[in-house]
VMD Tcl script that draws the C-alpha trace (Angstrom):
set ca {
  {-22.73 31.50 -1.75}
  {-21.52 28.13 -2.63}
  {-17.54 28.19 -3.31}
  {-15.90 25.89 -6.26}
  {-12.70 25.22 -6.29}
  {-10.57 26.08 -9.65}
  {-10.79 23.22 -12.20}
  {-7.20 23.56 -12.27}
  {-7.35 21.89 -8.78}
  {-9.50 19.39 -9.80}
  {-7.79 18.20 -12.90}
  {-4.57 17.97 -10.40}
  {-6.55 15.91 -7.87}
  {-7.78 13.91 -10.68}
  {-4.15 13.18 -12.39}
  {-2.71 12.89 -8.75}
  {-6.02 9.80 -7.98}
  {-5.52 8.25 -11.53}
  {-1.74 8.35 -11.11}
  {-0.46 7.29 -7.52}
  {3.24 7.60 -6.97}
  {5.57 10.54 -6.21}
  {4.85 13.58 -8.19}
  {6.31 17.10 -8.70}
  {4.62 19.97 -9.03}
  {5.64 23.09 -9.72}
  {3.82 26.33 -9.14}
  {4.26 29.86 -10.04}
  {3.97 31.08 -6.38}
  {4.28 30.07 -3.27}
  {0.77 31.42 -2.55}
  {-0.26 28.97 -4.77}
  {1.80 26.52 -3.27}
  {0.61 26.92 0.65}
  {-3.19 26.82 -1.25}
  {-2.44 23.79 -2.87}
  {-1.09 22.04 0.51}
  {-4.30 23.40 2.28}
  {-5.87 21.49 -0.06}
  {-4.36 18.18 -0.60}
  {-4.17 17.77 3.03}
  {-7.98 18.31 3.55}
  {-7.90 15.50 1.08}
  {-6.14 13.26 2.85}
  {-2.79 13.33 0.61}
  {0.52 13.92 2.10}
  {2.10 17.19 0.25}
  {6.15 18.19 1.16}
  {6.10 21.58 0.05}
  {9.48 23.47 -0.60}
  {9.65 27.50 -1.34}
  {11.71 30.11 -0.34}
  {10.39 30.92 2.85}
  {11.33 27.92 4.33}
  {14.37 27.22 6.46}
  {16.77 25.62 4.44}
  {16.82 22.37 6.90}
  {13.18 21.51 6.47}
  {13.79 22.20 2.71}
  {16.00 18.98 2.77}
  {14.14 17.14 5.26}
  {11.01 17.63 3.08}
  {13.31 16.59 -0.05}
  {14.83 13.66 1.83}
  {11.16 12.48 2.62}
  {10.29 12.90 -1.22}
  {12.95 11.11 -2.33}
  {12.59 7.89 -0.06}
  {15.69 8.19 1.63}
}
mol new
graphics top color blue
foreach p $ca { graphics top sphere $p radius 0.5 }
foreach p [lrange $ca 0 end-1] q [lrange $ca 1 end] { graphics top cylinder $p $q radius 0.2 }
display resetview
């Protein structure tokens, strides 16, 4: 059995592609979030998650990162 990913994911991939630069995303869970950085590190992006499970110092090092500084 062949598995697709959700267009969804696609049409991100696609925006992300056609738009280059830093961009937030927000997501309803943070299931979704740790499947979404699965995936845009298999495709060679570089995601910075933040979510609650986190410790609150790679939180901010992840939002220092996004932010340039």
């Amino acid at each position: 059995m062949a598995f697709f990913p959700p267009l969804k994911d696609l049409y991100l991939y696609y925006f992300l592609i056609q738009y280059p630069g830093r961009t937030l995303i927000f997501a309803n869970s943070k299931d979704c979030i740790r499947r979404l950085v699965s995936i845009f590190t298999l495709l060679k992006t570089s995601p910075l998650p933040l979510h609650a499970d986190m410790h609150q110092k790679q939180r901010l090092k992840n939002l220092e990162k996004f932010t340039g500084r």
